[in-house]
C-alpha positions as CSV (number, residue, x, y, z in Angstrom):
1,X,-6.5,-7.6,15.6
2,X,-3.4,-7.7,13.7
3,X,-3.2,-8.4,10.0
4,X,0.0,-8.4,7.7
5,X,-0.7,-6.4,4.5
6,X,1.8,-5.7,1.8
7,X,3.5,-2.0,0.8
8,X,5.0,-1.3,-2.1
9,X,7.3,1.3,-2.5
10,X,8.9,3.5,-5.0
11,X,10.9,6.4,-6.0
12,X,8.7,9.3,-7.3
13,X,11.0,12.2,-7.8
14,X,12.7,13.3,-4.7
15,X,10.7,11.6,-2.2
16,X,8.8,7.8,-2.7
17,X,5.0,6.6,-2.9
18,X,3.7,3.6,-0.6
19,X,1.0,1.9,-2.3
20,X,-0.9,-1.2,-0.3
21,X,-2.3,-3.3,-3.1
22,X,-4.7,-5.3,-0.5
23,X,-7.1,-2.2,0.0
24,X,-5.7,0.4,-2.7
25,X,-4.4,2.8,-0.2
26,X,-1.3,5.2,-0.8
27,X,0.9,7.5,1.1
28,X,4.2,9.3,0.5
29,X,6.9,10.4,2.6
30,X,10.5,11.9,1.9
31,X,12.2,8.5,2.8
32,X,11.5,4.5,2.6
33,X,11.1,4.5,5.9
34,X,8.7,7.5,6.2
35,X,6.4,6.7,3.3
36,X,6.4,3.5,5.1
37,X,5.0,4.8,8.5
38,X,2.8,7.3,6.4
39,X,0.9,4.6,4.7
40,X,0.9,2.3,8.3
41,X,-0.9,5.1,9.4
42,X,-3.2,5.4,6.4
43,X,-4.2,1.7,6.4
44,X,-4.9,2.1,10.1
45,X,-7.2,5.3,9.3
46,X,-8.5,3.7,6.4
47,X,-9.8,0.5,9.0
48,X,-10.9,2.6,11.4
49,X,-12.9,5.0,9.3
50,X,-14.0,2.5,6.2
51,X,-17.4,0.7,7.1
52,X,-17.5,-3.2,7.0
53,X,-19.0,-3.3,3.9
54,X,-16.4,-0.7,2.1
55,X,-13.5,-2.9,3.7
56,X,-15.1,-6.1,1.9
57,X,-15.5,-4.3,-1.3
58,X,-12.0,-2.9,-1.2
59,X,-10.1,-5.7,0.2
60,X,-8.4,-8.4,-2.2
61,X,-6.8,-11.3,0.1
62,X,-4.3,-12.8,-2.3
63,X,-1.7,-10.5,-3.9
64,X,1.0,-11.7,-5.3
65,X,4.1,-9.5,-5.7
66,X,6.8,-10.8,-8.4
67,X,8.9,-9.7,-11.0
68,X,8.2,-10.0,-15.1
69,X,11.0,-10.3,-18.0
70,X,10.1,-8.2,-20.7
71,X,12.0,-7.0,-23.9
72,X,12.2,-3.7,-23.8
73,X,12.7,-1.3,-27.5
């Protein structure tokens, strides 16, 4: 079963974090495209490894990414 999960990802000093809001699981790697496949393989760990009843704890099925204006000093 597929299922389409979301990744953040940042800059964290010279490499970047992955962060999947969904379940709460992170990964890093030294580019975008590395802490990307790091965290893929994570989540699928995480599913494979996580009993049903973690996976229903953990997982949150609406997140909503956007972006907040805030005044700032």
């Amino acid at each position: 079963m597929l299922k389409q999960l979301t990744a953040i990802i940042e800059r964290e000093g010279d490499g970047y974090v992955a962060l999947c809001p969904e379940v709460d699981v992170v990964s890093q790697g030294d580019s975008v495209g590395e802490a990307r496949e790091n965290l893929k393989e994570a989540l699928e760990l995480f599913f494979e490894m996580a009993s049903p009843e973690e996976i229903d704890t953990r997982l949150h099925e609406e997140v909503y990414v956007t972006h907040v204006e805030v005044t700032v000093g």
